[in-house]
N, C-alpha and C positions, 0 to 999 in steps of 0.2 A: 601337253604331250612333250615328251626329251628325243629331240629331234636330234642328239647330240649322237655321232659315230664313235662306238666303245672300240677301244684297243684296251691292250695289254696291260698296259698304263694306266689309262683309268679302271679296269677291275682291279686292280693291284689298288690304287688307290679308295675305291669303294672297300676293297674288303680289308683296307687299313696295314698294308704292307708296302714296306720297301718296293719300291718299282726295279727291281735287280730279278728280271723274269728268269733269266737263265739258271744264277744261282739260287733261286726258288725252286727251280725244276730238278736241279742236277744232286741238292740236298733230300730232295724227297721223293725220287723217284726212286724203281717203279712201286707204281701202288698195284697191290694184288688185283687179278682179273677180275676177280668176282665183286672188286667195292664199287663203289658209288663214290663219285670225289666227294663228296660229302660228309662221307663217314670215314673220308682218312681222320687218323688219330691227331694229327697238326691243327685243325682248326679249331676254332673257340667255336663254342654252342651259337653263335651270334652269327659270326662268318659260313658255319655248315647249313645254318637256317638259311641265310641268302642263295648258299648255291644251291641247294636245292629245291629252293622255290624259283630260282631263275628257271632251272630243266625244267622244273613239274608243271610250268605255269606257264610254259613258254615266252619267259619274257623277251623285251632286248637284252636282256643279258645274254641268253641262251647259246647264243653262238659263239662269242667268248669265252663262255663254261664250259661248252663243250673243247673249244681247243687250248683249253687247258688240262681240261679231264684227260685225253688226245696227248698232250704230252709227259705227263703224269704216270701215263700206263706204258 
């Protein structure tokens, strides 16, 4: 079990980006109301698979997706 506390940092790093959260956010926001972070057009098929199996599946990721999703919009 990954007993490990997710920040910013290491989702950035699991989904293989620059850990520069702000300028991450400030380049792509806002994403329209109606998407799903998942389905913004910036992620590779790889990266959109994870986040949306973190929401759908509740993972530990979840809480971190979401406030990113949360900043995003």
């Amino acid at each position: 079990m990954d007993t490990n506390q997710h920040n910013f940092d290491t989702l950035f790093t699991q989904l293989g980006l620059q850990t520069d959260i702000d300028r991450f956010v400030a380049e792509h926001r806002p994403l329209a109301a109606d998407l799903h972070i998942w389905q913004a057009p910036f992620w590779s098929q790889a990266q959109a698979d994870f986040l949306r199996e973190s929401i759908e599946g509740d993972s530990d990721w979840a809480e971190m997706v979401d406030e990113l999703d949360r900043r995003l919009h």
